[in-house]
Jmol script that loads the backbone (N, CA, C; Angstrom):
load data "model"
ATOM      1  N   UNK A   1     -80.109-135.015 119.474  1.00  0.00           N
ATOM      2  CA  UNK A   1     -78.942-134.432 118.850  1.00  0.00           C
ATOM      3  C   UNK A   1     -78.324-135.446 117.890  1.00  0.00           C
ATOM      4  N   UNK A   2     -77.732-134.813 116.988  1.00  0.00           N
ATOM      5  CA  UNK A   2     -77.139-136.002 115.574  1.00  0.00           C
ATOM      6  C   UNK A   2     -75.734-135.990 115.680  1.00  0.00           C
ATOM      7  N   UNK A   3     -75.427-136.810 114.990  1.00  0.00           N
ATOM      8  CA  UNK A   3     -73.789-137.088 115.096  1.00  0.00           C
ATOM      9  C   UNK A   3     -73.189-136.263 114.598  1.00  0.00           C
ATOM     10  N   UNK A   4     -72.171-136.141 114.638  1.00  0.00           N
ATOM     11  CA  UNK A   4     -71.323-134.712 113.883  1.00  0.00           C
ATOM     12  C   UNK A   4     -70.328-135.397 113.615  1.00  0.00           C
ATOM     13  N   UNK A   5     -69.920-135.247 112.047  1.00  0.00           N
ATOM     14  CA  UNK A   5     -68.913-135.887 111.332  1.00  0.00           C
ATOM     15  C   UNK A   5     -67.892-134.496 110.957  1.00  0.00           C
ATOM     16  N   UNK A   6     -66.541-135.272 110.948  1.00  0.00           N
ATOM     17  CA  UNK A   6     -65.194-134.146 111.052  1.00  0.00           C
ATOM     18  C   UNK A   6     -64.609-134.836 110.088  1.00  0.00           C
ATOM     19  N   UNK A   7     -64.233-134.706 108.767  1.00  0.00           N
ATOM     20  CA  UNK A   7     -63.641-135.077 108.010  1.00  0.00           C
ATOM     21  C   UNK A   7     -62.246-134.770 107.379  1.00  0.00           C
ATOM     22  N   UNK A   8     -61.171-135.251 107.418  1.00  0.00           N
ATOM     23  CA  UNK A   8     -59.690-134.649 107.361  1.00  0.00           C
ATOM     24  C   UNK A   8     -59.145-135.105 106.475  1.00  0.00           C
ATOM     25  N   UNK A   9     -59.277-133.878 105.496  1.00  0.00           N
ATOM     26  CA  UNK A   9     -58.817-134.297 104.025  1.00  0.00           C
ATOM     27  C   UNK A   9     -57.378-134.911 103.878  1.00  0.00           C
ATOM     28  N   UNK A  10     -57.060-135.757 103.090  1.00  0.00           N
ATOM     29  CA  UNK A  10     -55.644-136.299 102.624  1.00  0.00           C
ATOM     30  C   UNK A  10     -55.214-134.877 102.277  1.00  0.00           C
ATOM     31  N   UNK A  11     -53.634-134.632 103.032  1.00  0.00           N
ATOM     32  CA  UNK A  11     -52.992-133.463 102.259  1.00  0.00           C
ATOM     33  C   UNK A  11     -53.358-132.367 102.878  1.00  0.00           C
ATOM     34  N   UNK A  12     -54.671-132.179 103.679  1.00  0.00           N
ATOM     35  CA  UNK A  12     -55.885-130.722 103.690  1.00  0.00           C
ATOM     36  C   UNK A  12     -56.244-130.683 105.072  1.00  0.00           C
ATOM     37  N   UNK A  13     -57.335-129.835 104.720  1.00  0.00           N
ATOM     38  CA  UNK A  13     -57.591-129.670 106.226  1.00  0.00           C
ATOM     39  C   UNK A  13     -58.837-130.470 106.881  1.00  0.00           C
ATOM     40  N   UNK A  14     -59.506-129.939 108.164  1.00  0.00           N
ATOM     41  CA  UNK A  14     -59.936-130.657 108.655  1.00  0.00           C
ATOM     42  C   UNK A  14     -61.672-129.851 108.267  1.00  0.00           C
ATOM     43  N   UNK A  15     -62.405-130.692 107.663  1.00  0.00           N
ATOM     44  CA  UNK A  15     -63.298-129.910 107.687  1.00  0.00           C
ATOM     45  C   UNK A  15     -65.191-130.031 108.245  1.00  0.00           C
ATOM     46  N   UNK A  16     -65.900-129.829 108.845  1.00  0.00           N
ATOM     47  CA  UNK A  16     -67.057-129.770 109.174  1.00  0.00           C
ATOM     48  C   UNK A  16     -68.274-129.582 108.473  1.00  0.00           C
ATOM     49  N   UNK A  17     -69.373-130.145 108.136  1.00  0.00           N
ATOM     50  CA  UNK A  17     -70.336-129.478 107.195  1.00  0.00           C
ATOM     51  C   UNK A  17     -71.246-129.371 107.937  1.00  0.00           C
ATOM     52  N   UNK A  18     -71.103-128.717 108.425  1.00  0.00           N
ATOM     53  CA  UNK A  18     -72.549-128.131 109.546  1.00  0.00           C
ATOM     54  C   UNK A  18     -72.195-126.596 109.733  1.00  0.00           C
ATOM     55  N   UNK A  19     -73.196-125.936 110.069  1.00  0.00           N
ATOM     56  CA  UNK A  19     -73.506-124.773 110.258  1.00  0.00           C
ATOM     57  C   UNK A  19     -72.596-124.517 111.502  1.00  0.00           C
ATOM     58  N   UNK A  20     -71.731-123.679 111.927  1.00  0.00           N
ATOM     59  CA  UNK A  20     -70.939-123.407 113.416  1.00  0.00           C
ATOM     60  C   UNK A  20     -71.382-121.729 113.759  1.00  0.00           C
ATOM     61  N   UNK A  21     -71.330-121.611 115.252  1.00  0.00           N
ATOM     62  CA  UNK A  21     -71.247-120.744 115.749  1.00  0.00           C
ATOM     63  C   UNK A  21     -69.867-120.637 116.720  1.00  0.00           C
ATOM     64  N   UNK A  22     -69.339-119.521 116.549  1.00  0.00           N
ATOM     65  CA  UNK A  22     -68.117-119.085 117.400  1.00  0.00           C
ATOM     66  C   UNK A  22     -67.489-118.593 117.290  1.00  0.00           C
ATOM     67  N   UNK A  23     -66.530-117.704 118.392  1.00  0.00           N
ATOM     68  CA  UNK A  23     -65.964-116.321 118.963  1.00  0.00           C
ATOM     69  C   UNK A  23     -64.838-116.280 117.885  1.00  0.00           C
ATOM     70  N   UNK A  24     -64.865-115.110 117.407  1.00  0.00           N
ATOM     71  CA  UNK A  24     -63.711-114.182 116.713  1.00  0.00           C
ATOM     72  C   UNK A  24     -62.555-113.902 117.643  1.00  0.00           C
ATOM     73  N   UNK A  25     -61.939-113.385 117.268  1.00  0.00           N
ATOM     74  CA  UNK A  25     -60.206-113.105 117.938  1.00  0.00           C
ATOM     75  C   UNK A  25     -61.300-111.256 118.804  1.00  0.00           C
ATOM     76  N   UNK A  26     -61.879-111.172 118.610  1.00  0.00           N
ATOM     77  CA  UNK A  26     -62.788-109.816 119.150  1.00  0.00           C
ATOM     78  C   UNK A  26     -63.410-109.933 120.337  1.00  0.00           C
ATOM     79  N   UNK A  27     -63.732-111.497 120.472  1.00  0.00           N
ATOM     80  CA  UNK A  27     -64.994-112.189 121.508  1.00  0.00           C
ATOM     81  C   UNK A  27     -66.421-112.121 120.839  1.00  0.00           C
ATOM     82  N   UNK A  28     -66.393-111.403 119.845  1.00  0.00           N
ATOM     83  CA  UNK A  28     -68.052-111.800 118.585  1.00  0.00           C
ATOM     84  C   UNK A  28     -67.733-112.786 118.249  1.00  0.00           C
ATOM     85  N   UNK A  29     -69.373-112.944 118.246  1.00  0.00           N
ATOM     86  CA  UNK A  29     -70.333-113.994 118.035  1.00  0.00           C
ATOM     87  C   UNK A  29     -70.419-114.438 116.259  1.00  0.00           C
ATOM     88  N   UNK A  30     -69.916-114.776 115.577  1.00  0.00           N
ATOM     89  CA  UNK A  30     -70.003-115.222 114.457  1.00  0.00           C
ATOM     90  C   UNK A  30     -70.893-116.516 113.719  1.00  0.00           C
ATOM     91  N   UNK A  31     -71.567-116.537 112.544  1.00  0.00           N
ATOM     92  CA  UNK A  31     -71.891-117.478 112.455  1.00  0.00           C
ATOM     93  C   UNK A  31     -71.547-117.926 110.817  1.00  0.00           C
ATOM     94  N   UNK A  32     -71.308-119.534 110.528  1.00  0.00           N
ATOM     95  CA  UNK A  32     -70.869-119.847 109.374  1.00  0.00           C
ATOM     96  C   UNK A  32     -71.565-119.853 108.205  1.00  0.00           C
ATOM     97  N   UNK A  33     -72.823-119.141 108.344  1.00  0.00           N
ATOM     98  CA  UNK A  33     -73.798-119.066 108.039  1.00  0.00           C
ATOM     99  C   UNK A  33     -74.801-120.423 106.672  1.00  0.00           C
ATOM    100  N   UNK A  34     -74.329-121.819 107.315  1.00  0.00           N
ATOM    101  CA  UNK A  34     -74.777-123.436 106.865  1.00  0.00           C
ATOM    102  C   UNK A  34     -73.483-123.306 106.592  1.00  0.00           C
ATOM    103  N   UNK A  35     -72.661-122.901 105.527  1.00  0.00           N
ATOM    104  CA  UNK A  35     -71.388-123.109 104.732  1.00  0.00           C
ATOM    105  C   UNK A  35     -70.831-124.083 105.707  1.00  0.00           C
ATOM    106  N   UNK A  36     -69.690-125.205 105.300  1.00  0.00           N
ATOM    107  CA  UNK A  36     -69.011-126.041 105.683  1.00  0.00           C
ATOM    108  C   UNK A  36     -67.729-125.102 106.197  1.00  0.00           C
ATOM    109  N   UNK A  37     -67.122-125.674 107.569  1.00  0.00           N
ATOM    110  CA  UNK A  37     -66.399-124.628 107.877  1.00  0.00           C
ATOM    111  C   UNK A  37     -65.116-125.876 107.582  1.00  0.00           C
ATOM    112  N   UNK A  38     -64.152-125.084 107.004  1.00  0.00           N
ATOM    113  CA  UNK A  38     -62.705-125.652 106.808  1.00  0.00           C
ATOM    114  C   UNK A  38     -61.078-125.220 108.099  1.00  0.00           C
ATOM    115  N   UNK A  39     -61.186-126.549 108.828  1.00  0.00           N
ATOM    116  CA  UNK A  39     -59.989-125.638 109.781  1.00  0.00           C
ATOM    117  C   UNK A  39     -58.793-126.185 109.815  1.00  0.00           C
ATOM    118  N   UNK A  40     -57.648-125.276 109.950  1.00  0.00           N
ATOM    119  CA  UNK A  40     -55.971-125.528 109.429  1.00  0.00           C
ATOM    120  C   UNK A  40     -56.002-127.075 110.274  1.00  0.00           C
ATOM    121  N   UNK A  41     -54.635-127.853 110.166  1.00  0.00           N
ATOM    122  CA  UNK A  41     -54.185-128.424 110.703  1.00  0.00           C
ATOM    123  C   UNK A  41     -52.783-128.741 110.061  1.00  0.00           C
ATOM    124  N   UNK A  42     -52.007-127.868 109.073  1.00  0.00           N
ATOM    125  CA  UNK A  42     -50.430-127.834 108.719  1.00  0.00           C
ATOM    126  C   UNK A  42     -50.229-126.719 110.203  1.00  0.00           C
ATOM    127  N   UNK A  43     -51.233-125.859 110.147  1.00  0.00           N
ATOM    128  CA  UNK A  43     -50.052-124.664 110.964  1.00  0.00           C
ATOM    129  C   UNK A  43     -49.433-123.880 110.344  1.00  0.00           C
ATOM    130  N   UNK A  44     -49.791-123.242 109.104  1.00  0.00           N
ATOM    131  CA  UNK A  44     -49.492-122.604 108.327  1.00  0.00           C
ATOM    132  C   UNK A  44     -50.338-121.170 107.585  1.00  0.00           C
ATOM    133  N   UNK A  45     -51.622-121.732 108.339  1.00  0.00           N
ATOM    134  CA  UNK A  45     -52.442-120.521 107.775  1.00  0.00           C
ATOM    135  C   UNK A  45     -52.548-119.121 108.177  1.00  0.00           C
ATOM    136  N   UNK A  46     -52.867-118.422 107.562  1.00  0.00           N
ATOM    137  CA  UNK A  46     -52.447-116.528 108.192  1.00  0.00           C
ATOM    138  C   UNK A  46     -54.317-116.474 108.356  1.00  0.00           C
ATOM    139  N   UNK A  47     -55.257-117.532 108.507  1.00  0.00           N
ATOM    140  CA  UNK A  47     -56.661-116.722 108.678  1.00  0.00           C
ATOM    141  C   UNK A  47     -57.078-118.190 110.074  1.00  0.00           C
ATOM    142  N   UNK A  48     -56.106-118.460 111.004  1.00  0.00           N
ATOM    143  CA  UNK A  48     -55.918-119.157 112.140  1.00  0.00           C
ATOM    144  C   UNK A  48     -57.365-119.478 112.817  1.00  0.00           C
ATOM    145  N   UNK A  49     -58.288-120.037 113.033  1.00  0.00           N
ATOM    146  CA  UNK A  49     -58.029-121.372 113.279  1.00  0.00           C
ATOM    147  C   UNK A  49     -58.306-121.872 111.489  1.00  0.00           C
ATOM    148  N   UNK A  50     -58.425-120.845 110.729  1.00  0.00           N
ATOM    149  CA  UNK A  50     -59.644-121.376 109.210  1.00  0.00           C
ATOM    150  C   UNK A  50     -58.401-121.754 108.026  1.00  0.00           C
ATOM    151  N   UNK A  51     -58.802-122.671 107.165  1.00  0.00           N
ATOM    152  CA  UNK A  51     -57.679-123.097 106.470  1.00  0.00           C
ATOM    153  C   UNK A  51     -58.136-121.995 105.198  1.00  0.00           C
ATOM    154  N   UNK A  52     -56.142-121.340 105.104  1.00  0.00           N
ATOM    155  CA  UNK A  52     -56.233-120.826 103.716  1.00  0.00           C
ATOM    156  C   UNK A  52     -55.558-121.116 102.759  1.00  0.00           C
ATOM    157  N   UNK A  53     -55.581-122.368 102.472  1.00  0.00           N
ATOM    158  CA  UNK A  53     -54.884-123.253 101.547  1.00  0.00           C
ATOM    159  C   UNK A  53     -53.380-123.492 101.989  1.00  0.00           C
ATOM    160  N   UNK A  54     -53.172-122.613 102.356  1.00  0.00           N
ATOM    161  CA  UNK A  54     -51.774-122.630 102.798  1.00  0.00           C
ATOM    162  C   UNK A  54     -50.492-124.050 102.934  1.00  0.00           C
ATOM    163  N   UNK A  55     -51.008-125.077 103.387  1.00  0.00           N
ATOM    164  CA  UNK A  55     -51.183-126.232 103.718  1.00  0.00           C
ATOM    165  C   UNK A  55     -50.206-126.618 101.767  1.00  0.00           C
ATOM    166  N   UNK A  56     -51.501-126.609 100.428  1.00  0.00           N
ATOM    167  CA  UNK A  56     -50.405-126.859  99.351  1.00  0.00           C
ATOM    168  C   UNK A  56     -48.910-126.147  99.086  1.00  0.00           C
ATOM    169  N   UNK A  57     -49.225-124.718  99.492  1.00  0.00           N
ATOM    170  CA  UNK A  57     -47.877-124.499  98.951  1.00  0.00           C
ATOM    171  C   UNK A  57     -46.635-124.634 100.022  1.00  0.00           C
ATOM    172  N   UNK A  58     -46.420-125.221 101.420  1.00  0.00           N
ATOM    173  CA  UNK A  58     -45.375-126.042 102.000  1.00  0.00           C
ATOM    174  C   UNK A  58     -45.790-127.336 101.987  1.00  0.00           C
ATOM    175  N   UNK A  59     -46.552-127.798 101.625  1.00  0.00           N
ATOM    176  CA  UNK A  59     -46.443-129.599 101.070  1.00  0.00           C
ATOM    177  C   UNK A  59     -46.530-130.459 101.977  1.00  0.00           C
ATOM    178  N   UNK A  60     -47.938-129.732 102.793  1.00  0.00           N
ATOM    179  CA  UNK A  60     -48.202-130.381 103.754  1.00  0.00           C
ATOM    180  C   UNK A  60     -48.804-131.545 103.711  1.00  0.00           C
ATOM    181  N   UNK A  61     -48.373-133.162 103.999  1.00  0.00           N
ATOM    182  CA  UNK A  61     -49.011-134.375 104.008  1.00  0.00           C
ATOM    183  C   UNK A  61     -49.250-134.892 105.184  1.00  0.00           C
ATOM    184  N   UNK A  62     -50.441-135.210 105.076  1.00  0.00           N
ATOM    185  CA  UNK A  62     -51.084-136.220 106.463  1.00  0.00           C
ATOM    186  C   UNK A  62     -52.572-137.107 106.178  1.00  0.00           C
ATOM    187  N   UNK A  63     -52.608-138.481 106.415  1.00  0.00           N
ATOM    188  CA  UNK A  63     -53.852-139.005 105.527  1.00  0.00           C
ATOM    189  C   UNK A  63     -54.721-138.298 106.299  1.00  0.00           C
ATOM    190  N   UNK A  64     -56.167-138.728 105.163  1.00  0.00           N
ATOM    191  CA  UNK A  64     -57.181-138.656 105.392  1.00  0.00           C
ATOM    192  C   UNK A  64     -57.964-139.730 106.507  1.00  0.00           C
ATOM    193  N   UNK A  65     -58.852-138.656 107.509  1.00  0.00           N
ATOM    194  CA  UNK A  65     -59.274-139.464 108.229  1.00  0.00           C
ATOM    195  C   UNK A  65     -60.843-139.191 108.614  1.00  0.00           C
ATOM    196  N   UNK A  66     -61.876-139.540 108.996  1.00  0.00           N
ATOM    197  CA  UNK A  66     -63.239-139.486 109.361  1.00  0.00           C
ATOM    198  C   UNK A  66     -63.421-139.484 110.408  1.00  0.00           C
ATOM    199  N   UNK A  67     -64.206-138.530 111.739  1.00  0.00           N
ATOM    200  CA  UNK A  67     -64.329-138.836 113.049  1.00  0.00           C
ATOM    201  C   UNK A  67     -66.355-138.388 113.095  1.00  0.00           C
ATOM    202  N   UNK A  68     -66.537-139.481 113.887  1.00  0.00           N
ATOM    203  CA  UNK A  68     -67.404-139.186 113.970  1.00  0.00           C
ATOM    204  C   UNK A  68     -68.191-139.036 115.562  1.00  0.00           C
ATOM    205  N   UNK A  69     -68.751-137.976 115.892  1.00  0.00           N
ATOM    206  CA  UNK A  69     -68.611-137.649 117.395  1.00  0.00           C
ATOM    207  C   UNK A  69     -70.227-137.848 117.814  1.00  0.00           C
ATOM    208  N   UNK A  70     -70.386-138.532 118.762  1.00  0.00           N
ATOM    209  CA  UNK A  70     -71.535-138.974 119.356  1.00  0.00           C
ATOM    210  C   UNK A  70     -71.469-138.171 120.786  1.00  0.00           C
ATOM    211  N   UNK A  71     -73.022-137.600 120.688  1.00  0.00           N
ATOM    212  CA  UNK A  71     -73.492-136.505 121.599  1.00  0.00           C
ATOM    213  C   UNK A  71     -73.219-137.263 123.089  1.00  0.00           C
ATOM    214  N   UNK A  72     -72.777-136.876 124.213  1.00  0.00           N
ATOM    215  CA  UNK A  72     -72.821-137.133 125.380  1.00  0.00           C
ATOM    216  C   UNK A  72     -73.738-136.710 126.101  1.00  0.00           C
ATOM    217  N   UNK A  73     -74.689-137.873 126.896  1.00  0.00           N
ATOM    218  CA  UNK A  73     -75.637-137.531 128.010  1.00  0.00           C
ATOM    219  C   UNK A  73     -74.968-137.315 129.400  1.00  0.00           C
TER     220      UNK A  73
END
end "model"
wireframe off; spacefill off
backbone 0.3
color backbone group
């Protein structure tokens, strides 16, 4: 398994570039289909957990940060 990097834009959101699978507000099965998935972290977005820009127009600031997550045996 490879590392999985989470990248948290200055200003933005938090975002993933890997392919994701996971549950809708329905309990379906969704998939991101490769696309990089982008997720809120102002608390402001109307498409919850997914960022919809929302974040620029209340002027949301918080630096940028890099996490990088190593698989557990």
């Amino acid at each position: 398994m490879s590392t999985l990097r989470i990248k948290a834009h200055e200003n933005g959101p938090y975002v993933i570039a890997a392919n994701a699978r996971y549950r809708d507000s329905n309990g379906e099965s969704q998939n991101s289909g490769g696309a990089a998935v982008a997720l809120c972290r102002c608390g402001h977005t109307a498409k919850s957990p997914f960022c919809d820009g929302a974040h620029k127009a209340v002027g949301f600031k918080a630096a940028a940060i890099e996490l990088d997550l190593e698989p557990v045996s």
